[in-house]
C-alpha positions in Angstrom: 21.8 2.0 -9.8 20.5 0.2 -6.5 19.8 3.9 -4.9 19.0 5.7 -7.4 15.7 8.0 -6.5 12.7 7.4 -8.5 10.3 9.9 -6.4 12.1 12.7 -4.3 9.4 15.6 -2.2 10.5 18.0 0.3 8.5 19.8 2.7 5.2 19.1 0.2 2.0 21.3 1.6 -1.3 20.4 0.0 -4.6 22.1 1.6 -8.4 21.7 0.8 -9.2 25.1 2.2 -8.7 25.1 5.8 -7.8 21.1 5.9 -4.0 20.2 5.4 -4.3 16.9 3.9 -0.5 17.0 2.8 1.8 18.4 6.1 5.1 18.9 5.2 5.9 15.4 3.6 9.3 14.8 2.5 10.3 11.7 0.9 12.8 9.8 -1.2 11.2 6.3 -3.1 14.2 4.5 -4.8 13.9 1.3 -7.2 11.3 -1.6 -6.8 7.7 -2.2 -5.1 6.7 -0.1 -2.2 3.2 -0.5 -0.4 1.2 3.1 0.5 -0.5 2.0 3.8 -3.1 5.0 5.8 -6.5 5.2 7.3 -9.2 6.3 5.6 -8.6 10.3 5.2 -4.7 9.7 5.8 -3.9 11.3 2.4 -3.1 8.3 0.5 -5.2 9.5 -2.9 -3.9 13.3 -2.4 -0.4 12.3 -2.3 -0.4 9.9 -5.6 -2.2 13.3 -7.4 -0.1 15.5 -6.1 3.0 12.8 -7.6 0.7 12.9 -10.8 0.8 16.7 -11.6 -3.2 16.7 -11.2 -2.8 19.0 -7.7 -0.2 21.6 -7.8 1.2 22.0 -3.5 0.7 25.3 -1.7 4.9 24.8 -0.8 7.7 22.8 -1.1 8.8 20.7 -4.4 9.5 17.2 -6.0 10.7 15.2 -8.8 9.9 12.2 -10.3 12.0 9.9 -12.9 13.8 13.4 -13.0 11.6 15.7 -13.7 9.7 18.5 -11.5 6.6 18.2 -10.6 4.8 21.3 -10.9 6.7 22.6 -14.3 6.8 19.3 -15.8 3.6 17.3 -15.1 3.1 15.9 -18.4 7.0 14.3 -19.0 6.0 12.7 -15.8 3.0 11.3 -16.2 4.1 9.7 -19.8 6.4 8.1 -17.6 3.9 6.6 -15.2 0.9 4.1 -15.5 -1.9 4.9 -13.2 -4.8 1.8 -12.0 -6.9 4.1 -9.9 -9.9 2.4 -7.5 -12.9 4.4 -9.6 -14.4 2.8 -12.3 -12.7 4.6 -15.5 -13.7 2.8 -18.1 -15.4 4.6 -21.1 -18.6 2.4 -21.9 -19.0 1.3 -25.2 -15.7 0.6 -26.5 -14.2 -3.0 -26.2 -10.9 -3.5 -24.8 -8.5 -3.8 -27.2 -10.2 -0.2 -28.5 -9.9 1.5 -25.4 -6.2 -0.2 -24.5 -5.1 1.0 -27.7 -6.5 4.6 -27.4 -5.3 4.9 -23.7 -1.7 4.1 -25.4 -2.3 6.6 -28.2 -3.1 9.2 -25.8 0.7 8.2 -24.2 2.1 9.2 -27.2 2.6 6.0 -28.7 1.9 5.5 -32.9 -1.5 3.8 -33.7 -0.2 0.5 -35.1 1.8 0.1 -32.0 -0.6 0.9 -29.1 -2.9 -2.0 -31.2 -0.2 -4.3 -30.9 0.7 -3.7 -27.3 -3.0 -3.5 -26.3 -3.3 -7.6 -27.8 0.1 -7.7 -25.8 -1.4 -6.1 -22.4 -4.5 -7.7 -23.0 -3.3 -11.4 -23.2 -1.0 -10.6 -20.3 -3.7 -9.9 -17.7 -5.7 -13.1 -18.8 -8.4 -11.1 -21.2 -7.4 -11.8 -24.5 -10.4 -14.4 -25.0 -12.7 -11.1 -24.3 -10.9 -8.7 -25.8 -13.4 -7.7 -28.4 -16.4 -7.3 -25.4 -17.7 -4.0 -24.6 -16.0 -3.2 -21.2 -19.5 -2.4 -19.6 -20.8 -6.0 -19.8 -17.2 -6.8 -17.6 -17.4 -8.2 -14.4 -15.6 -6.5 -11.3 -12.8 -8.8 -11.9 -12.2 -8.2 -15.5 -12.4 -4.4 -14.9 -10.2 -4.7 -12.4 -7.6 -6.8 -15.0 -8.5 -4.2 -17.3 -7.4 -1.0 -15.4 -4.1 -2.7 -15.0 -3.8 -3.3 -19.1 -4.2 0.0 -19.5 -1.8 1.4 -16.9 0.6 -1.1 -18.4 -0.1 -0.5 -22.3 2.8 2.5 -22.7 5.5 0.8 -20.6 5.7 3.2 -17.4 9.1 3.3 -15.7 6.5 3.7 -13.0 3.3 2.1 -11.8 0.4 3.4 -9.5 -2.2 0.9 -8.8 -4.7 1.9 -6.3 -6.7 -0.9 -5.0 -6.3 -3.2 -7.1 -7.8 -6.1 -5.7 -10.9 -4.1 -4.8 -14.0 -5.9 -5.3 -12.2 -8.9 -6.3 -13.0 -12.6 -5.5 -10.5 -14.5 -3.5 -9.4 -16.3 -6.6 -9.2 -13.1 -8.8 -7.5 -11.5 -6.3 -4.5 -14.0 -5.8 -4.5 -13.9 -9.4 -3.5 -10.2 -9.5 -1.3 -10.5 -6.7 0.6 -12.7 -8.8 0.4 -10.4 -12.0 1.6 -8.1 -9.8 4.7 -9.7 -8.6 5.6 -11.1 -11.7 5.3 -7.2 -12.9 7.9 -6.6 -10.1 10.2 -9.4 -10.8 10.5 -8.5 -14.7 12.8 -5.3 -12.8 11.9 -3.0 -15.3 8.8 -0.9 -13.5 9.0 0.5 -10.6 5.6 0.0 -8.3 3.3 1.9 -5.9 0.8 0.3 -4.5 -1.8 1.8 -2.0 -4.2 -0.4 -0.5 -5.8 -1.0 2.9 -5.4 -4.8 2.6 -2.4 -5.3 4.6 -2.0 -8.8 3.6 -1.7 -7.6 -0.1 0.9 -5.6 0.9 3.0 -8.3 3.2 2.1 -10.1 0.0 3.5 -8.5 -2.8 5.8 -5.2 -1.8 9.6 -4.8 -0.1 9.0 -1.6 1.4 6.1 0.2 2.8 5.3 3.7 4.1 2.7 4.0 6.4 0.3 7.7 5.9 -1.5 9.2 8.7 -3.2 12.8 8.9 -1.5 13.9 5.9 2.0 13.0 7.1 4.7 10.1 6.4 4.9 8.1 9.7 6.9 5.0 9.0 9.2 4.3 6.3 10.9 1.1 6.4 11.3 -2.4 4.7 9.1 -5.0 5.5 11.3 -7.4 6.4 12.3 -4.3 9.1 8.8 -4.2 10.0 8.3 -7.9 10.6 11.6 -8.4 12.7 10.7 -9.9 15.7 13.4 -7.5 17.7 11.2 -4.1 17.1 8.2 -5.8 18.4 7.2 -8.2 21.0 4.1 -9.7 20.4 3.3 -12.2 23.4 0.5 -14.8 23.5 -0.9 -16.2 26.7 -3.2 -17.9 27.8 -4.5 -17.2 32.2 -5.9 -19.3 34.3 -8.0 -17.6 37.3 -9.5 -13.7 37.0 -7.6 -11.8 34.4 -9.4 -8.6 35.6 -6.2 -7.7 38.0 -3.5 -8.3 35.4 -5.0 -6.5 32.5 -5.2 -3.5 34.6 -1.6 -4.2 35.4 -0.8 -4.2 32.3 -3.4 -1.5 30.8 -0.5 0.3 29.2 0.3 -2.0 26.8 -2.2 -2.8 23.5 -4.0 -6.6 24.4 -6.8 -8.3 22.6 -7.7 -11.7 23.3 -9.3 -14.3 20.2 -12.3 -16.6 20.9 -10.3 -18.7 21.9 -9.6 -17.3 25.4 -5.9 -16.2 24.4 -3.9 -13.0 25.1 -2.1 -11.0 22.6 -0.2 -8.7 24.4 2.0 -6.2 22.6 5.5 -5.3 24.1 8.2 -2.9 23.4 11.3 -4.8 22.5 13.4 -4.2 25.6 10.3 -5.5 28.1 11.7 -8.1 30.2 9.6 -11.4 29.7 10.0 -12.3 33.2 8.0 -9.4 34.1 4.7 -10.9 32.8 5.3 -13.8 35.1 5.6 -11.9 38.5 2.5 -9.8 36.9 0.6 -12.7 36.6 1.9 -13.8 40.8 0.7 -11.2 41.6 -2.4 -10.7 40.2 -3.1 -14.0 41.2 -3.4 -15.7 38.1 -1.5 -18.6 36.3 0.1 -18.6 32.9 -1.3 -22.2 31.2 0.3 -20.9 27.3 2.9 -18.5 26.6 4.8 -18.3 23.8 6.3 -15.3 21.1 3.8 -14.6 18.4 4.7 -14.1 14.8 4.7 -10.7 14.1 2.4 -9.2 11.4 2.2 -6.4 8.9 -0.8 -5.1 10.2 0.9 -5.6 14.4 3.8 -3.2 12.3 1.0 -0.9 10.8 -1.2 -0.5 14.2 2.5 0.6 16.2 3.3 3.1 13.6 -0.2 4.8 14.0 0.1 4.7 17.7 3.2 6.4 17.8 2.4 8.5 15.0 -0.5 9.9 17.2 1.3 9.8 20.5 3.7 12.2 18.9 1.1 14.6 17.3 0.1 15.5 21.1 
């Protein structure tokens, strides 16, 4: 079913001794690929262990693919393929080995986490090194790696954490791809947290947006993108700008080495405005035109308001 819940938490509390790193998050994920956007610190990490069954909250409770979090973290995490950003690969053992034993410990029969690890393995483009020790892997390989072995048991649900990190521009379009064709198979369900925004415009339908330990935005991207939530105006002045930037301090404005204006505007701002701002700080407007609104124009909003409204 189209809204069926894959991940449902309400009022979820997670503390490091006197830091809340988790306040009070309640969310429902349904079906397909959702981005995890935050700051470094914003919880990100926390919230995918807490998911996992590997930090038990101070309050509040959640399910995943049906089953509770805290009494039944081991039904849900054979359900679930994690890729996390540290290095976790067991040196001395070559891929196929360690595939196959990561699948075993998944519950699968011997025989079949072999086969599957050949499967995994060719999938991700390393079955011509599949018999190398995983230590003598480049970046890139580990990184290809990681995702063989989240995929090895055939999660209803996938985590990946990073994982383009370290990656060359190449390898990382290359996963980017693997990704989506994971997504477009329809059978798993994906997370993935990253702080490359374009990764995320790239590969993922939804995104949720983490900042101090709470959900800020929650939205599709094609939401997120649409021009009516955001204007995002570029100019280009002729004369001293000094006057109309201060008329127009309250609004975010960066300008590119090219000499032009970005200029950030709530959706109901009247255009014309700009034009009696610029009359009357002396100045003339030589470019103007709507600018295409990005993931990461989406992401720095949400984390404006998100700390406007913490104050």
């Amino acid at each position: 079913m189209e809204n069926e819940k894959i991940i449902e938490l309400k009022n979820i509390v997670f503390s490091y001794g006197n830091f809340k790193a988790i306040d009070n998050v309640t969310l429902d994920i349904g079906k397909g690929i959702y981005g995890l956007l935050g700051p470094n610190g914003a919880g990100k990490t926390t919230l995918m262990k807490v998911i996992l069954g590997f930090l038990i909250p101070s309050s509040g409770s959640g399910t995943v693919l049906g089953y509770d979090i805290t009494d039944s973290p081991l039904e849900v995490r054979k359900r679930i393929g994690y890729m996390p950003e540290s290095d976790c690969l067991i040196p001395g053992m070559d891929a196929v080995g360690l595939t196959a034993y990561l699948g075993e410990l998944s519950g699968m029969p011997r025989q079949e986490a072999i086969k599957r690890a050949h499967e995994v393995l060719y999938y991700v483009g390393l079955d011509e090194s599949r018999y190398r020790k995983v230590e003598t892997y480049s970046t890139g390989m580990k990184q290809r790696m990681k995702l063989a072995a989240a995929l090895v048991h055939d999660p209803e649900l996938l985590f990946l954490d990073e994982p383009t990190s370290g990656m060359d521009p190449q390898g990382r379009k290359e996963m980017l791809e693997l990704i989506n064709d994971i997504a477009a198979k329809g059978t798993m369900n994906i997370i993935l947290s990253s702080h490359i925004l374009a990764d995320v415009e790239a590969s993922c339908k939804h995104v949720l947006i983490m900042n101090k330990g709470k959900i800020i935005s929650e939205q599709d991207i094609a939401t997120a993108l649409n021009m009516g939530a955001l204007n995002i105006i570029e100019l280009k002045l002729n004369g001293d700008a000094a006057a109309f930037k201060e008329k127009m301090a309250a609004y975010k404005m960066e300008q590119d080495d090219k000499g032009v204006y970005r200029i950030h505007l709530p959706a109901d701002f009247p255009l014309q405005s700009l034009f009696k701002t610029a009359y009357d700080s002396k100045v003339q407007i030589r470019h103007f035109r709507k600018s295409k609104v990005t993931l990461e124009d989406a992401f720095v909003t949400a984390i404006g308001k998100g700390d406007a409204n913490a104050h």
